[in-house]
N, CA and C of each residue as an Amber inpcrd file, in Angstrom:
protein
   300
 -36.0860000  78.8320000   9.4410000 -35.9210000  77.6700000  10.2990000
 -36.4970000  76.4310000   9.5870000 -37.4570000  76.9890000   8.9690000
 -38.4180000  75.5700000   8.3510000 -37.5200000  74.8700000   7.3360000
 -36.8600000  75.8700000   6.3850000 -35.6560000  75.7800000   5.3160000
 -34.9430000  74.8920000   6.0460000 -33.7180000  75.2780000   7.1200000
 -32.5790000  74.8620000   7.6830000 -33.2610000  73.5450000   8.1380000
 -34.7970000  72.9860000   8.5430000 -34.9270000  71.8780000   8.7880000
 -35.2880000  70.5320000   7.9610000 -35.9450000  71.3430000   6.5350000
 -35.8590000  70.7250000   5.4200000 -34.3730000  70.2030000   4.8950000
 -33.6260000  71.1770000   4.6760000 -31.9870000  70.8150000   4.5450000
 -31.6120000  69.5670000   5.1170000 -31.7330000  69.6490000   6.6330000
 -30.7320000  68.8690000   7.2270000 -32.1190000  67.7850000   7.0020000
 -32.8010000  67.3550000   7.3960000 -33.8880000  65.9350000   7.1710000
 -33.6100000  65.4060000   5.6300000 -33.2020000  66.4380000   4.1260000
 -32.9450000  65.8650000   3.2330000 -31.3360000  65.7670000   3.1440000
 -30.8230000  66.3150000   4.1350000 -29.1890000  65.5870000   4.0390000
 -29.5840000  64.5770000   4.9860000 -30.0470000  64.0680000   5.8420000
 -29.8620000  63.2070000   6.5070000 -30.2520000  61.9830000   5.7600000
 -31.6320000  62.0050000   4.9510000 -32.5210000  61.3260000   4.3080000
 -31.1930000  60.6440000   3.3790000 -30.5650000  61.4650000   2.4890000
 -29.6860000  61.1240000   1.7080000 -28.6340000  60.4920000   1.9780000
 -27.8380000  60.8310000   3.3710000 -27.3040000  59.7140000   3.9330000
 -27.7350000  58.4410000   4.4050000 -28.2350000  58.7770000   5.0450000
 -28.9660000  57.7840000   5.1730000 -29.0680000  56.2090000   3.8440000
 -29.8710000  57.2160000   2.8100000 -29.7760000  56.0820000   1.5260000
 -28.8570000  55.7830000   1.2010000 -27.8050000  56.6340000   1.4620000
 -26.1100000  55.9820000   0.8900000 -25.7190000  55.0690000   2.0150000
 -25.5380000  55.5930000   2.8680000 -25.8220000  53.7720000   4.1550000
 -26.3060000  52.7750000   3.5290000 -27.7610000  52.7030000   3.6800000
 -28.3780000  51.3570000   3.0540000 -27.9010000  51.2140000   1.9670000
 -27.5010000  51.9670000   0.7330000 -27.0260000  51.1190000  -0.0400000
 -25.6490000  50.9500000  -0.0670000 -24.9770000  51.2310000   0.6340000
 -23.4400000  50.4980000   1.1650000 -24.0350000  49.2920000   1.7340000
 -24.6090000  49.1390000   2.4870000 -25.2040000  47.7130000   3.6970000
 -25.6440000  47.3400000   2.3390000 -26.3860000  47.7630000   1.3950000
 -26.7590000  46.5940000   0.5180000 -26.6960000  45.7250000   0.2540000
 -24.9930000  46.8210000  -0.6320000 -23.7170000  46.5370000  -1.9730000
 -23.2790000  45.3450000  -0.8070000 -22.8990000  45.8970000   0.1370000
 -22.2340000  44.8460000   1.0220000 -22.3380000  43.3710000   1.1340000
 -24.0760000  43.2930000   1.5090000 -24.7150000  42.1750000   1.3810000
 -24.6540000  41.1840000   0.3540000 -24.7030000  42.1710000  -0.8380000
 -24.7860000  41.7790000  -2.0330000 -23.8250000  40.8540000  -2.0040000
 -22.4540000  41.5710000  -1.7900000 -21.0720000  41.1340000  -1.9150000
 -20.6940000  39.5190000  -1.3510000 -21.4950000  39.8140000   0.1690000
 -21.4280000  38.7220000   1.1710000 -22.0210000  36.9870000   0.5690000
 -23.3950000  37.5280000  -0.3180000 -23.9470000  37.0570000  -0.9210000
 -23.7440000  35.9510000  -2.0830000 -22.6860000  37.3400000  -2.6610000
 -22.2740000  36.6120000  -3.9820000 -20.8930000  35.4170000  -3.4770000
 -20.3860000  36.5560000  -2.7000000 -19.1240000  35.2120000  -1.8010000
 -19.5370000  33.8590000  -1.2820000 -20.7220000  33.7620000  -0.4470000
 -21.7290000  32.8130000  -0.1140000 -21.6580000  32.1930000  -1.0770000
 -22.2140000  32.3320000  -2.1410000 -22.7140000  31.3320000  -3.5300000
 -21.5180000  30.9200000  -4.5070000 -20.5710000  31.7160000  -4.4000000
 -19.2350000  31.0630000  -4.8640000 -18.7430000  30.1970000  -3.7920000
 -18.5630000  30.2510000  -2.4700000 -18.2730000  29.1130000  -1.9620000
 -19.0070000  27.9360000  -1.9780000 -20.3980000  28.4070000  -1.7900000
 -21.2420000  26.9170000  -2.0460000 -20.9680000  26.1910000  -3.5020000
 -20.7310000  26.9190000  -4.4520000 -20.0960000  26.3300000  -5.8090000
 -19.1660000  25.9010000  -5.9520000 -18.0910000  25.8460000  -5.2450000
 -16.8040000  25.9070000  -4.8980000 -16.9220000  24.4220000  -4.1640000
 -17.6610000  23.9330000  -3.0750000 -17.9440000  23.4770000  -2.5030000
 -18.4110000  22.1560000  -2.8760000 -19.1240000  21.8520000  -3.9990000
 -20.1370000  21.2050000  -4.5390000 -19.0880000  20.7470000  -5.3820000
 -18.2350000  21.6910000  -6.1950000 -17.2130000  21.0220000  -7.1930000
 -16.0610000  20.2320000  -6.4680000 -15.9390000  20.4450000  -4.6640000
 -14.9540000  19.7350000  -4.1340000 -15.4480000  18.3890000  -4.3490000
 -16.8250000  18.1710000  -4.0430000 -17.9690000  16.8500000  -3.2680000
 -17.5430000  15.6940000  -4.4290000 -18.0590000  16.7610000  -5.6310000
 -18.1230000  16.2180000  -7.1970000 -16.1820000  15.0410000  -7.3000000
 -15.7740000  16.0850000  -6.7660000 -14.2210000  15.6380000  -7.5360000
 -13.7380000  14.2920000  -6.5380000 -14.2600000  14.5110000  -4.9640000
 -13.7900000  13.7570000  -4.2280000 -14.2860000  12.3300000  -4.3000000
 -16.0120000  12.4370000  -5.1380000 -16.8380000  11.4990000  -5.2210000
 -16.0030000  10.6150000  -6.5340000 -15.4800000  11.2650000  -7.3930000
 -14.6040000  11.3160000  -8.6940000 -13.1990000   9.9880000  -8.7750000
 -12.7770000  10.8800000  -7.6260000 -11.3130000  10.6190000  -6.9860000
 -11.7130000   8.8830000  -6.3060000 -12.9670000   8.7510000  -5.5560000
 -13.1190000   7.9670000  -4.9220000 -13.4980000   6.9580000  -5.6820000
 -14.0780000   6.9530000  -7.0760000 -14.2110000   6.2330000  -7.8340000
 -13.3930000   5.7300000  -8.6450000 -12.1840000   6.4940000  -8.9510000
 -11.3160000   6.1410000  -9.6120000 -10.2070000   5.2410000  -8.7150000
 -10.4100000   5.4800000  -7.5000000  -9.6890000   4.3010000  -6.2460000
 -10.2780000   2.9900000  -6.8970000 -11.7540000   3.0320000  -6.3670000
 -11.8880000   1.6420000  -6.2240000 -11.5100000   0.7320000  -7.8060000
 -11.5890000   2.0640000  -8.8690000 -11.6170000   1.0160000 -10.3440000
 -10.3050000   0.8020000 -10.3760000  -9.0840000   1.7810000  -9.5350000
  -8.0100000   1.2530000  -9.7280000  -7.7600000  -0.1330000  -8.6290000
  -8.1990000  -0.0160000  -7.6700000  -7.9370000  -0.9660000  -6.6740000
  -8.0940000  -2.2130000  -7.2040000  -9.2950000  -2.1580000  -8.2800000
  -9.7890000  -3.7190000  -8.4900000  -9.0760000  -4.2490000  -9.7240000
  -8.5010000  -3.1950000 -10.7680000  -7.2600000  -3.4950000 -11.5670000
  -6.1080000  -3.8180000 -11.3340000  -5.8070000  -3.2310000 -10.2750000
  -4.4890000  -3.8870000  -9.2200000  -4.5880000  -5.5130000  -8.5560000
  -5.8280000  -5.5240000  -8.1220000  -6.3760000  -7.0290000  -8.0750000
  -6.2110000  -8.0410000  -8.7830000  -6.8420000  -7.4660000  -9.8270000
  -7.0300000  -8.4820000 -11.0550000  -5.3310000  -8.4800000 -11.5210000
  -4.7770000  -7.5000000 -12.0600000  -2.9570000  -7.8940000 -12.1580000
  -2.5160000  -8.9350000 -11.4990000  -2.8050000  -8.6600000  -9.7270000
  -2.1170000  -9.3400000  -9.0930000  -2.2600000 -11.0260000  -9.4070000
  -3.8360000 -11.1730000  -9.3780000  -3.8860000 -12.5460000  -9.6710000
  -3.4660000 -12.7180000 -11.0750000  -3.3290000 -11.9850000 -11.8180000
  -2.6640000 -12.4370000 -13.2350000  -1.5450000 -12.9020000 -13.1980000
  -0.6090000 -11.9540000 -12.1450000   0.6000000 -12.5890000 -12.2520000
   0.4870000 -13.5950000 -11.1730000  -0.0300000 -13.8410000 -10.4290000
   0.1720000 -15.4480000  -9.6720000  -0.1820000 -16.5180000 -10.7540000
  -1.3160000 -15.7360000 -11.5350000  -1.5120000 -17.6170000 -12.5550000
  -0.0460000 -17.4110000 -13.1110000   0.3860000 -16.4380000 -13.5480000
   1.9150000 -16.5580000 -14.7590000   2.6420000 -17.3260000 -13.9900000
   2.8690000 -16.8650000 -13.0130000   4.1430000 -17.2200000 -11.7610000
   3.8720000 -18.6960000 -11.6390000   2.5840000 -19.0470000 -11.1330000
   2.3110000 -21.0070000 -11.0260000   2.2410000 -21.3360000 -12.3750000
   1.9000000 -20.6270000 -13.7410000   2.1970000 -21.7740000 -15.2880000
   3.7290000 -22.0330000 -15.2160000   4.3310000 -20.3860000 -14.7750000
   5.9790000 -20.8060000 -15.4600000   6.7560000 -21.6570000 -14.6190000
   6.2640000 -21.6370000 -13.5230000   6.8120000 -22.8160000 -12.4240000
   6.3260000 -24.3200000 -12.7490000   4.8230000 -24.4820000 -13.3230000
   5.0660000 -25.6980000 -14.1200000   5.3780000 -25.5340000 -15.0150000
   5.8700000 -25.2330000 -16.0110000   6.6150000 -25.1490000 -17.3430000
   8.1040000 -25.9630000 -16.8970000   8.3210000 -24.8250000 -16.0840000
  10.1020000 -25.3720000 -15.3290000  10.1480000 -26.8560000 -14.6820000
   8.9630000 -27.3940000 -14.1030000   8.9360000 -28.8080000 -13.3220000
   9.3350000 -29.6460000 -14.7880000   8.1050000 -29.2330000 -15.7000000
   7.9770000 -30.2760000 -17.1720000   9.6000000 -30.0180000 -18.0210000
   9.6940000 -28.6880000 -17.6720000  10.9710000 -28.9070000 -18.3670000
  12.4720000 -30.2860000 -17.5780000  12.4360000 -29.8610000 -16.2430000
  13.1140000 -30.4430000 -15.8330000  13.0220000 -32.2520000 -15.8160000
  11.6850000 -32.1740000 -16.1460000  11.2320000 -33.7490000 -16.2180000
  11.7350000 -34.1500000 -17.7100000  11.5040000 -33.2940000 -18.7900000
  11.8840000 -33.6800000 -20.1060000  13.2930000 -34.3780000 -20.2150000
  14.0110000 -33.3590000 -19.4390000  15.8560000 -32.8100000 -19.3750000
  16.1640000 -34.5080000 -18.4590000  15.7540000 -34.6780000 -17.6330000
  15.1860000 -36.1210000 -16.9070000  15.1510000 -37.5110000 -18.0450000
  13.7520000 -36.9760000 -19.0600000  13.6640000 -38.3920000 -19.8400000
  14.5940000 -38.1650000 -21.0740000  15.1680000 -37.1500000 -20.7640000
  16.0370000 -37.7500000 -22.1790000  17.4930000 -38.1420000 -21.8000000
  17.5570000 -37.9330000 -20.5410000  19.2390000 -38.1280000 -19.9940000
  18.6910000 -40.0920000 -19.8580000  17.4130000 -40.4140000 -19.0130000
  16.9130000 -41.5640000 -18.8880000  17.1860000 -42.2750000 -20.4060000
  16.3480000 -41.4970000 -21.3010000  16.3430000 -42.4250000 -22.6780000
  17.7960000 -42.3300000 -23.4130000  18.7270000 -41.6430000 -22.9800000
  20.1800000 -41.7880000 -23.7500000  20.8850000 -42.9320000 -23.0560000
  20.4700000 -43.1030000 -21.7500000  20.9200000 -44.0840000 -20.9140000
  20.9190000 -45.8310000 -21.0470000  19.2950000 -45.4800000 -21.1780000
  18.5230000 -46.8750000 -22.1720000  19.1240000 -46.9430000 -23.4000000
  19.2700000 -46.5480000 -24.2130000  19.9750000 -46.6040000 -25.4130000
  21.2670000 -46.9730000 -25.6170000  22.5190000 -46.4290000 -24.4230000
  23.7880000 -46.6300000 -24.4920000  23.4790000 -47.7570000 -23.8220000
  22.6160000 -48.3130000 -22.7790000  22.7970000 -49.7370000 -22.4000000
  22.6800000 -50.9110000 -23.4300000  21.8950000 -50.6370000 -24.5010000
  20.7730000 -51.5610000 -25.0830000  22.0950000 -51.5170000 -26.0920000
C-alpha cells in the first residue's frame, strides 16, 4: 500500500510539474508576444512621429513654392506691362518721326 501510494504521489508530483511547466512555456510565450507588441508598438510611435515630420517639412516647401511662384507670376506680369509700354514707345516714336 505504502508502494501504490508512493507511485501515485510521484505520478501525480510529475504531472503536476509538466502542468507548471506548460503554464510556464505558456507564459513565457504570452510574454514574449507582450514584448513584441510593445516593440511593434514603439516602431509605430517612431514612424508616425517620422511621417509627421516629414508633413510639416513638406507643408512648408509647398509654401515656400507657392510664394515663389506668385513672385514669378507678379515679375512676368510686369515684364508684359513694360513690354507693352515699349511696343507703345516705339509705335509713339515711329509716329514722331514720320511726322517730323
Amino acid at each position: 500500500v505504502a508502494s501504490m501510494f508512493y507511485t501515485l504521489t510521484r505520478q501525480l508530483s510529475e504531472e503536476s510539474s509538466k502542468r507548471d511547466a506548460g503554464f510556464e512555456r505558456k507564459i513565457d510565450i504570452h510574454q514574449m508576444h507582450f514584448e513584441s507588441l510593445s516593440s511593434g508598438m514603439e516602431l509605430v510611435k517612431e514612424f508616425d512621429s517620422k511621417v509627421q515630420d516629414f508633413e510639416s517639412v513638406m507643408n512648408s516647401k509647398i509654401q515656400e513654392a507657392t510664394r515663389t511662384f506668385r513672385l514669378l507670376e507678379e515679375r512676368f506680369q510686369y515684364l508684359e506691362r513694360n513690354r507693352a509700354e515699349i511696343s507703345e514707345l516705339k509705335e509713339n516714336m515711329l509716329k514722331v518721326e514720320v511726322i517730323e
